[in-house]
Wavefront OBJ file of the C-alpha trace (Angstrom):
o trace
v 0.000 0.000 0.000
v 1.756 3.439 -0.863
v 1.884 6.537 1.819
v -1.150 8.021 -0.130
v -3.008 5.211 0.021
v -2.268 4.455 3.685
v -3.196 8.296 4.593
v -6.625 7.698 3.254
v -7.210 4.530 5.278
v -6.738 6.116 8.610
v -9.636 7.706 8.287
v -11.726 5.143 7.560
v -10.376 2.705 9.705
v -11.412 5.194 12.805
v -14.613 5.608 11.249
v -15.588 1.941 11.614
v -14.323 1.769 15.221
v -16.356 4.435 15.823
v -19.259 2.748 13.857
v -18.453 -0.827 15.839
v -19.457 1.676 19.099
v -22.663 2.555 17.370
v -23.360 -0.714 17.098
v -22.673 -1.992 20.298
v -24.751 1.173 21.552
v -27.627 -0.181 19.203
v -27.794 -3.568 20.912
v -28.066 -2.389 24.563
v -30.786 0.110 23.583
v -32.316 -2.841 21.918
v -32.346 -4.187 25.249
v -33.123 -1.540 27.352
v -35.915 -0.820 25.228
v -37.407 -4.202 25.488
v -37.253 -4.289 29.231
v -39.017 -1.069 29.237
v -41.854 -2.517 27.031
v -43.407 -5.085 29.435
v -43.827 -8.428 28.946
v -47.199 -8.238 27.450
v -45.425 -6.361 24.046
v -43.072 -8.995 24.320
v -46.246 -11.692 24.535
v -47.440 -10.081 21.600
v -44.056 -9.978 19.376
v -43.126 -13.701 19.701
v -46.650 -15.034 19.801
v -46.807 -18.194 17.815
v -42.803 -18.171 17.584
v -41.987 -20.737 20.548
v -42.419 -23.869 17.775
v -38.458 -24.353 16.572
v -39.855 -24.729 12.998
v -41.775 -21.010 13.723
v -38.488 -19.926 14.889
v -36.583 -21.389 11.537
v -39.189 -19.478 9.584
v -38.981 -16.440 11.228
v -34.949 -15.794 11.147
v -35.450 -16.989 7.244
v -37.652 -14.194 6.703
v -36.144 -11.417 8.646
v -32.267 -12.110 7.276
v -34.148 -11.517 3.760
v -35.661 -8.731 4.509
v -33.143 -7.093 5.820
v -30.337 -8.398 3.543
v -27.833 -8.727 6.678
v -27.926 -12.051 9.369
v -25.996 -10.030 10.958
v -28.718 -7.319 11.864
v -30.769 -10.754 12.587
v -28.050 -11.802 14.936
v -27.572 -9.098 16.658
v -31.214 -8.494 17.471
v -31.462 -12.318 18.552
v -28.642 -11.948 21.380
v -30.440 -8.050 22.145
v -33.901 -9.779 23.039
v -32.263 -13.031 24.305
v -30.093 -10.564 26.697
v -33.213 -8.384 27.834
v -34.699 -12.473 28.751
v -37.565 -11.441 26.293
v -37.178 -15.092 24.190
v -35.309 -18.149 25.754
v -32.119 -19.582 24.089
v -33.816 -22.694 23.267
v -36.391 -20.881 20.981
v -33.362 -18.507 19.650
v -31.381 -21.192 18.374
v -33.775 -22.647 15.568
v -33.699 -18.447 14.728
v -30.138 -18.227 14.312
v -30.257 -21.249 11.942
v -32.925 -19.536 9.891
v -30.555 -16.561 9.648
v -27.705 -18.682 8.311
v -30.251 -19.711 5.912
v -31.672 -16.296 4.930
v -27.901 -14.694 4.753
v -27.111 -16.882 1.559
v -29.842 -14.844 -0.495
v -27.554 -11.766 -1.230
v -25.178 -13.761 -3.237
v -28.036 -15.741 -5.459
v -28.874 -12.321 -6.548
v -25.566 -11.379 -7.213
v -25.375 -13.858 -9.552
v -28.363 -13.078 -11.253
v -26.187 -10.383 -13.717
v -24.787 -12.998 -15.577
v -28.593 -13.992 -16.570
v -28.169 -12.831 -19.935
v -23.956 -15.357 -20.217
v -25.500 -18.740 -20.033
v -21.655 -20.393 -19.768
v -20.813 -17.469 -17.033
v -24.851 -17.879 -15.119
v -24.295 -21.679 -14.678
v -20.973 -20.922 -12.935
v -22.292 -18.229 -11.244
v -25.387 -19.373 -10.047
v -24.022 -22.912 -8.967
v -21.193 -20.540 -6.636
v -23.620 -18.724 -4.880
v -25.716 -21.343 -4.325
v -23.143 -23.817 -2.784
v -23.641 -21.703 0.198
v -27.107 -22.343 0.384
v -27.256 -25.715 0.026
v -24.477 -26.227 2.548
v -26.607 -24.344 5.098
v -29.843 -26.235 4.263
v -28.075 -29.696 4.942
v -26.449 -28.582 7.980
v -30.008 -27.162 9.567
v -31.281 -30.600 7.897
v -28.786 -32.733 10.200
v -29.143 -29.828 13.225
v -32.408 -29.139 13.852
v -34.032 -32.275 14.457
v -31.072 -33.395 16.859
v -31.511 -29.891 18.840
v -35.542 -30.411 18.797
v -34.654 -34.102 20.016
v -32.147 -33.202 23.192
v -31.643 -29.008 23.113
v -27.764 -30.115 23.223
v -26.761 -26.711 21.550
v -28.710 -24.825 23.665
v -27.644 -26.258 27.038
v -24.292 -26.674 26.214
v -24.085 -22.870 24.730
v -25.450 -22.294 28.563
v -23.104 -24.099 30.150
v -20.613 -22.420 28.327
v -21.795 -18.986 29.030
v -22.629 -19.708 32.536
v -19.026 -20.543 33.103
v -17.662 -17.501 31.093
v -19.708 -14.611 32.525
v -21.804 -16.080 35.809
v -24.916 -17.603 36.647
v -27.873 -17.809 34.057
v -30.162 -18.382 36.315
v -30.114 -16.497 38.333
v -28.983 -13.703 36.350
v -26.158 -12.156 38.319
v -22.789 -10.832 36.381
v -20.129 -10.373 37.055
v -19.488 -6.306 37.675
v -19.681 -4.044 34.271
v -15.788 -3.710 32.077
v -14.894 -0.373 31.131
v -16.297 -1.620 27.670
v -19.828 -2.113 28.907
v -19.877 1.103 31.191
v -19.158 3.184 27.947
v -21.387 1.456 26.082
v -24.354 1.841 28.796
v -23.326 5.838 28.682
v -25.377 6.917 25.691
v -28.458 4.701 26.511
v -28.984 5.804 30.232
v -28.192 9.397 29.192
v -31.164 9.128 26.645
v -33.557 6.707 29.327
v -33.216 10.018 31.389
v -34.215 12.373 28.564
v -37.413 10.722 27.896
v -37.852 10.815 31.882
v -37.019 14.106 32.026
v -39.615 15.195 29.341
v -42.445 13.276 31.077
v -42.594 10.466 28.721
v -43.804 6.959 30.248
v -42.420 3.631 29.886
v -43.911 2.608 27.050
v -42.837 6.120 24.958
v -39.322 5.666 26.452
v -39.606 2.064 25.240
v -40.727 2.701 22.054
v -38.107 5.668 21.378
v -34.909 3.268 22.857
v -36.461 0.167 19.915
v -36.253 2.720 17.596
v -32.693 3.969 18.215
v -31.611 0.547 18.461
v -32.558 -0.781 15.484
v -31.651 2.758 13.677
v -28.343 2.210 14.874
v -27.541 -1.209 14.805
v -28.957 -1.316 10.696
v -26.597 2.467 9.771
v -23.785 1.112 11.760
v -23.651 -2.430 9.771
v -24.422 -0.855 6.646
v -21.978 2.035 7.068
v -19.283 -0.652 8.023
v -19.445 -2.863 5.403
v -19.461 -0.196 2.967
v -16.400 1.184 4.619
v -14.778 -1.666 4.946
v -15.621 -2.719 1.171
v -13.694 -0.114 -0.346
v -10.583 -0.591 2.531
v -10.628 -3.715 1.450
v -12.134 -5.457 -1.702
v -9.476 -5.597 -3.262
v -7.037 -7.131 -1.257
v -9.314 -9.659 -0.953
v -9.671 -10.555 -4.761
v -6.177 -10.298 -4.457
v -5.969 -13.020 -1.476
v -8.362 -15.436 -3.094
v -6.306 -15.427 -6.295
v -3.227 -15.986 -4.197
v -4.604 -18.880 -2.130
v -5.411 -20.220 -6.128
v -2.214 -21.324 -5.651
v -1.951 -23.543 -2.556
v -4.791 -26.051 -3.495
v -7.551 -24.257 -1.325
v -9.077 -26.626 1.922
v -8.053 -25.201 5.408
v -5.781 -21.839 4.367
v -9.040 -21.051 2.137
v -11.208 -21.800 5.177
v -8.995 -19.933 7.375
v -8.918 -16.936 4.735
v -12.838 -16.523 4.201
v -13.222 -16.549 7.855
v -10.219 -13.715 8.341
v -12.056 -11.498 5.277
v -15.808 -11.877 6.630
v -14.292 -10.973 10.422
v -12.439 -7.873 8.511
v -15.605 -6.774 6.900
v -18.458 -7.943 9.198
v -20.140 -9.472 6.282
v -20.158 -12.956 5.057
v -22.151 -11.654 2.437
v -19.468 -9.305 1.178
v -16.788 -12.244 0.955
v -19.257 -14.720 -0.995
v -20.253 -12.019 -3.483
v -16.885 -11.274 -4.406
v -16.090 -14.865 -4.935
v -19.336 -15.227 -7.850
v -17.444 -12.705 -9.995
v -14.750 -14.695 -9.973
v -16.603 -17.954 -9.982
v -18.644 -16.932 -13.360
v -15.007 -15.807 -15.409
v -13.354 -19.366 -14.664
v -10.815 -17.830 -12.583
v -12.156 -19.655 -9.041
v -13.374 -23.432 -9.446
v -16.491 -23.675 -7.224
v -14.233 -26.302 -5.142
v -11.747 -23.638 -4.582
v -14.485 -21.317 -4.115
v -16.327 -23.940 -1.174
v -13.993 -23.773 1.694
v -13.311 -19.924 1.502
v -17.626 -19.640 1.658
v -17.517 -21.943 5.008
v -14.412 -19.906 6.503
v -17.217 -16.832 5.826
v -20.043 -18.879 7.519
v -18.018 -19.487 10.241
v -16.538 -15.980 10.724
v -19.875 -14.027 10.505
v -20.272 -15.494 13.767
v -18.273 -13.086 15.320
v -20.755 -10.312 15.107
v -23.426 -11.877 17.499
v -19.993 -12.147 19.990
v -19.553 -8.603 19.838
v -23.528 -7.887 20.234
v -23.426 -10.321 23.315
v -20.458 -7.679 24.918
v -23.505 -5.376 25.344
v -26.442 -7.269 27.300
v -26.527 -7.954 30.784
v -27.730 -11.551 31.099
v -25.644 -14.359 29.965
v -28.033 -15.687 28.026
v -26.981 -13.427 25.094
v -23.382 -14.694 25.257
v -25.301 -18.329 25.032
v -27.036 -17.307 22.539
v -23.891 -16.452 20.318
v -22.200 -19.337 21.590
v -25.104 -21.438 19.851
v -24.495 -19.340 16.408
v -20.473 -20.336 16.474
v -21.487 -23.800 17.715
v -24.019 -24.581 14.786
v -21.725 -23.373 11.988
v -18.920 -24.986 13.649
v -20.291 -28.619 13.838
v -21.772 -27.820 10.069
v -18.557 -27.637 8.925
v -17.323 -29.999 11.028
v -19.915 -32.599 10.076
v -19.945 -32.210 6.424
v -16.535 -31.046 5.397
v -13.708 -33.616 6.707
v -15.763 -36.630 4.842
v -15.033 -36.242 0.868
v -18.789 -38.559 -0.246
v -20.553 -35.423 2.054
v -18.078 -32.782 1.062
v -19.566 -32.839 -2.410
v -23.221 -33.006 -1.955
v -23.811 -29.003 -1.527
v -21.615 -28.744 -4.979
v -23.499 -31.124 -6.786
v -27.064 -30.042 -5.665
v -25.475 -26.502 -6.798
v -24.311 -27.745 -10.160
v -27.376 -29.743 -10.786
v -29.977 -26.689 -9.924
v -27.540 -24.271 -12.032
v -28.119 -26.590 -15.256
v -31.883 -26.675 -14.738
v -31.414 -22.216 -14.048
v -29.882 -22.464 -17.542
v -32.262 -24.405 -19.044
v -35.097 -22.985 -17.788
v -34.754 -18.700 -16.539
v -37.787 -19.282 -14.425
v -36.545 -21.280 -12.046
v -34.753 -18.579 -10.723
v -37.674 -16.752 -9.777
v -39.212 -19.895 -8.590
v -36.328 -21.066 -6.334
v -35.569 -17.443 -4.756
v -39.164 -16.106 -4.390
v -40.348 -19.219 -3.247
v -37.377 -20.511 -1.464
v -36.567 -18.178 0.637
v -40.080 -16.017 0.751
v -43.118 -17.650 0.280
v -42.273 -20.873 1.964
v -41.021 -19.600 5.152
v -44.144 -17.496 5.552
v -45.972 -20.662 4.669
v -44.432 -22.442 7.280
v -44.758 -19.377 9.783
v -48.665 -18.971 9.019
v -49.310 -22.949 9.304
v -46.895 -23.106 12.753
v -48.067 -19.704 14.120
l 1 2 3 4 5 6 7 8 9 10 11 12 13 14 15 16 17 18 19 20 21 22 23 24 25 26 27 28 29 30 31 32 33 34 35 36 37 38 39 40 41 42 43 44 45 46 47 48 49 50 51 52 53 54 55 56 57 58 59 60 61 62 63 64 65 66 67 68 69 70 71 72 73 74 75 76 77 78 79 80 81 82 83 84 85 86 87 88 89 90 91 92 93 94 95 96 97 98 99 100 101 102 103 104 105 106 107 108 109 110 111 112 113 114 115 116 117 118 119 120 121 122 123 124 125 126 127 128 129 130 131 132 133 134 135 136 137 138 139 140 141 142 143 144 145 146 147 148 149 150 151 152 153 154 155 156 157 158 159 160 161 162 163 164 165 166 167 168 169 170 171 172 173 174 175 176 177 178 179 180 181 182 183 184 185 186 187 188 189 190 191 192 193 194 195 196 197 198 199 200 201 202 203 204 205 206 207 208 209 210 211 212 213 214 215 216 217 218 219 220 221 222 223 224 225 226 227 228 229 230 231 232 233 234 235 236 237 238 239 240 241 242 243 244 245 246 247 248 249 250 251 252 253 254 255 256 257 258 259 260 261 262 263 264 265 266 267 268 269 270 271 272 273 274 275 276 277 278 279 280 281 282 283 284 285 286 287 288 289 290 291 292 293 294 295 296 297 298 299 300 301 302 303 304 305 306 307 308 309 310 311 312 313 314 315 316 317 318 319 320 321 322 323 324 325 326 327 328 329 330 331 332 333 334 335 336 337 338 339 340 341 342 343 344 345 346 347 348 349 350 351 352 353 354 355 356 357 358 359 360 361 362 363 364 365 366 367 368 369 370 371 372 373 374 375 376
């Protein structure tokens, strides 16, 4: 990187730890705000949500709507945190979001519709990532329904780390969560101050929260697409060389932890999927490095709530993409199955344009609300 280049960095390198704050800041009003609410709101929010398949649904349609798992994520560990939804009926959500998150880069490889040659490699690369994520939830869910072993053992886990769950006591506040607590108590007292009730103070903190958790994950992955975009072209050409497998793995995590986006780092890769310059194998491992590392941002989200149960809650995210990859990677006859389901629906996309539209309205809109409306 030259000196110029490096000078214009700076700045946006201290705008995104300054957006990571916002963030952070976003969850625990997200909290706040729900505690404030009552637990008849809350009654009425997750109605008809406590069935895992509900739950699946529900984190389906929300990653989709707002384009980001990561916004889904985060609001998951904000309401598990505020004890507003248990972790046992978060976990099937979380999955859904894994599911939901693989939309953005089907449609980014719907502008090679017109390049049938370029579409079928395009379309098969993006939806690798699907496919992986709908057998891993196939394998996952039923065994969590069965036992809850993700759940309790993301408890456990948490418990141990950060104090009791049930009973809810912390340990005391870090200099991290003090700061972060700054900006939503001064604005709790604000609303007091002007003679608002609960409820308005409530309502104002939910809508701060999700203002600011949705700008700052935006504003960071578009900052952090132009730091670094290219490099990581650059990266994924490099690791070309060394035969993919783990160092891929290793590298999509390191990129989507970088950017905050697993998105970002599978889009980039169906670019280079469609010219022939990535082989979808290649191109596999560096997508599950990406599952694994969007993980992270539910961590960070869990930094801001008080009860443990929000650090469980992320636990469970890193846990489920973990054992995914753990599950279906290592063996070579399960390895391939999310390729070749990818390969085979690419050839039908090819065929036949419609399916497209069939597969992505249906598959990731009109299904899920199905499946909500019947399970509701």
């Amino acid at each position: 990187m030259s000196e110029a280049q490096s000078g214009r960095s700076w700045p946006r390198a201290m705008l995104v730890v300054g957006l990571l704050y916002l963030f952070l800041v976003g969850v625990k009003a997200l909290e706040t705000g729900i505690g404030l609410a009552g637990e008849g709101l809350t009654e009425r929010l997750f109605e008809g949500v406590d069935h895992p398949l509900a739950g699946l649904c529900v984190g389906v349609l929300a990653t989709v709507l707002v384009q980001s798992s990561s916004v889904t994520t985060a609001t998951i560990v904000g309401l598990v945190g505020a004890g507003s939804i248990s972790v046992e009926a978060a976990v099937p959500m979380v999955m859904g979001a894994n599911i939901g998150t693989t939309v953005t880069n089907t449609l980014a490889s719907l502008g090679y519709l017109r390049r049938s040659a370029e579409f079928a490699r395009a379309f098969a690369g993006a939806t690798m990532h699907d496919f992986f994520n709908l057998a891993a939830v196939a394998i996952l869910l039923p065994i969590e329904i069965a036992t809850g072993f993700i759940g309790r053992f993301s408890t456990e886990a948490a418990s141990w780390l950060r104090g009791s769950v049930a009973t809810g006591i912390d340990r005391p506040d870090s200099p991290i969560k003090a700061i972060i607590k700054l900006p939503v108590e001064g604005l709790e007292n604000l609303v007091d101050a002007l003679g608002g009730s609960a409820h308005v103070a409530s309502a104002v903190m939910l809508i701060v929260a999700l203002g600011a958790i949705f700008t700052a994950l935006t504003l960071i992955t578009r900052n952090m697409r132009s730091l670094l975009v290219g490099r990581i072209e650059r990266s994924v050409n490099r690791m070309l060389g060394r035969g993919g497998g783990i160092p891929a793995m290793a590298l999509g995590l390191i990129i989507t932890v970088a950017v905050q986006s697993s998105s970002i780092t599978t889009s980039v890769m169906v670019p280079l999927i469609a010219a022939g310059v990535l082989s979808l194998r290649n191109a596999y491992p560096v997508t599950l490095g990406a599952n694994l590392g969007t993980t992270v941002t539910a961590l960070l989200a869990s930094l801001a709530t008080d009860l443990p149960a929000g650090l469980a809650i992320a636990l469970a995210h890193t846990m489920f993409n973990l054992i995914g990859i753990l599950l279906l990677y290592p063996v070579p006859a399960l390895r391939g199955v999310p390729l070749r389901m990818a390969e085979a629906l690419a050839r039908l996309a090819t065929v036949r344009k419609s399916i497209v539209l069939v597969y992505v309205v249906g598959g990731f809109v009109v299904i899920p609300l199905i499946g909500l409306l019947v399970l509701q």
